[in-house]
N, C-alpha and C positions, 0 to 999 in steps of 0.2 A: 229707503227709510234709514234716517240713521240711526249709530248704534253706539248710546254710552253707556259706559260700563262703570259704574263708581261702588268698584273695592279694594282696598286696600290690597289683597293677596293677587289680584289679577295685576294689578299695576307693578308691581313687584316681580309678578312673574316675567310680564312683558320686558323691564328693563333686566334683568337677568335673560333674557331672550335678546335683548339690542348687545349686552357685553358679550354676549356666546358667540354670537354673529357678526359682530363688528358692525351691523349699522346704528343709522341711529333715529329714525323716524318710526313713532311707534304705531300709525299706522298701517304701512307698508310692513312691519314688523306681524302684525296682529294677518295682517293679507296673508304674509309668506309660511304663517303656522298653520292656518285654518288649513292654505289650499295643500301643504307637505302633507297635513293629517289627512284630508279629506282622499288625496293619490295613495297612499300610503294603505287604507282601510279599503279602495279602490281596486289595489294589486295584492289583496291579502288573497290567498286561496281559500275557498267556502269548505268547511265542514264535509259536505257531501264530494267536493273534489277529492279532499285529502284522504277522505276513506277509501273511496273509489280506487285512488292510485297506491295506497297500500293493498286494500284486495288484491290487484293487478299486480303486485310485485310476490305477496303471497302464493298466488294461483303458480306464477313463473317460478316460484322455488320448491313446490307440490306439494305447499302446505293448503288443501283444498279441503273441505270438510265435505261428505255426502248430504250432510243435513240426518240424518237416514239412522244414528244411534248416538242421540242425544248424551245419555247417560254416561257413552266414553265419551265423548266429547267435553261431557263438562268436567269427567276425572282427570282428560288430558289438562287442561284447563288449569283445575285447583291444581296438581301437580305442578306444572308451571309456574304456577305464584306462591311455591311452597305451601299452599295448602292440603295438603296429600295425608 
C-alpha cells in the first residue's frame, strides 16, 4: 500500500535528512530512517535487562540487601539521596 505523507514539517524534515546524508532521493531517504530507527529501538536493551544487569553488578560489589529489615534499608536509602 502506498504511502503519502502531505505535511509540510515532514517534508522539511525529510530534506534536512537528504542534506545530512548527502543523498538525494526522498524515498530511499524515508527507507533509510524508518529501518535505522526501527534497528536502533531493536538493539536498545529492555528495562528488565538493564536492572537485571545492575542487580548483578550490585550483588558482585556486596551491595545485596537481605530483604529481611525494611526500615534500615529504606534509612540506608533516604541517606543516600541526602534525605537523612
Amino acid at each position: 500500500m502506498p504511502l503519502y505523507i502531505k505535511d509540510p514539517a515532514v517534508d522539511t524534515l525529510v530534506d534536512q535528512y537528504l542534506a545530512a546524508t548527502g543523498m538525494t532521493n526522498k524515498t530511499e531517504a524515508v527507507r533509510r530512517a524508518l529501518s535505522d530507527q526501527l534497528n536502533a529501538l531493536a538493539a536498545k536493551e529492555s528495562l528488565t535487562d538493564r536492572v537485571a544487569r545492575i542487580q548483578l553488578r550490585a550483588a558482585e560489589a556486596g551491595f545485596v540487601s537481605s530483604g529481611s529489615d525494611i526500615a534500615a534499608d529504606k534509612a540506608f536509602m533516604d541517606e543516600q539521596w541526602g534525605e537523612d
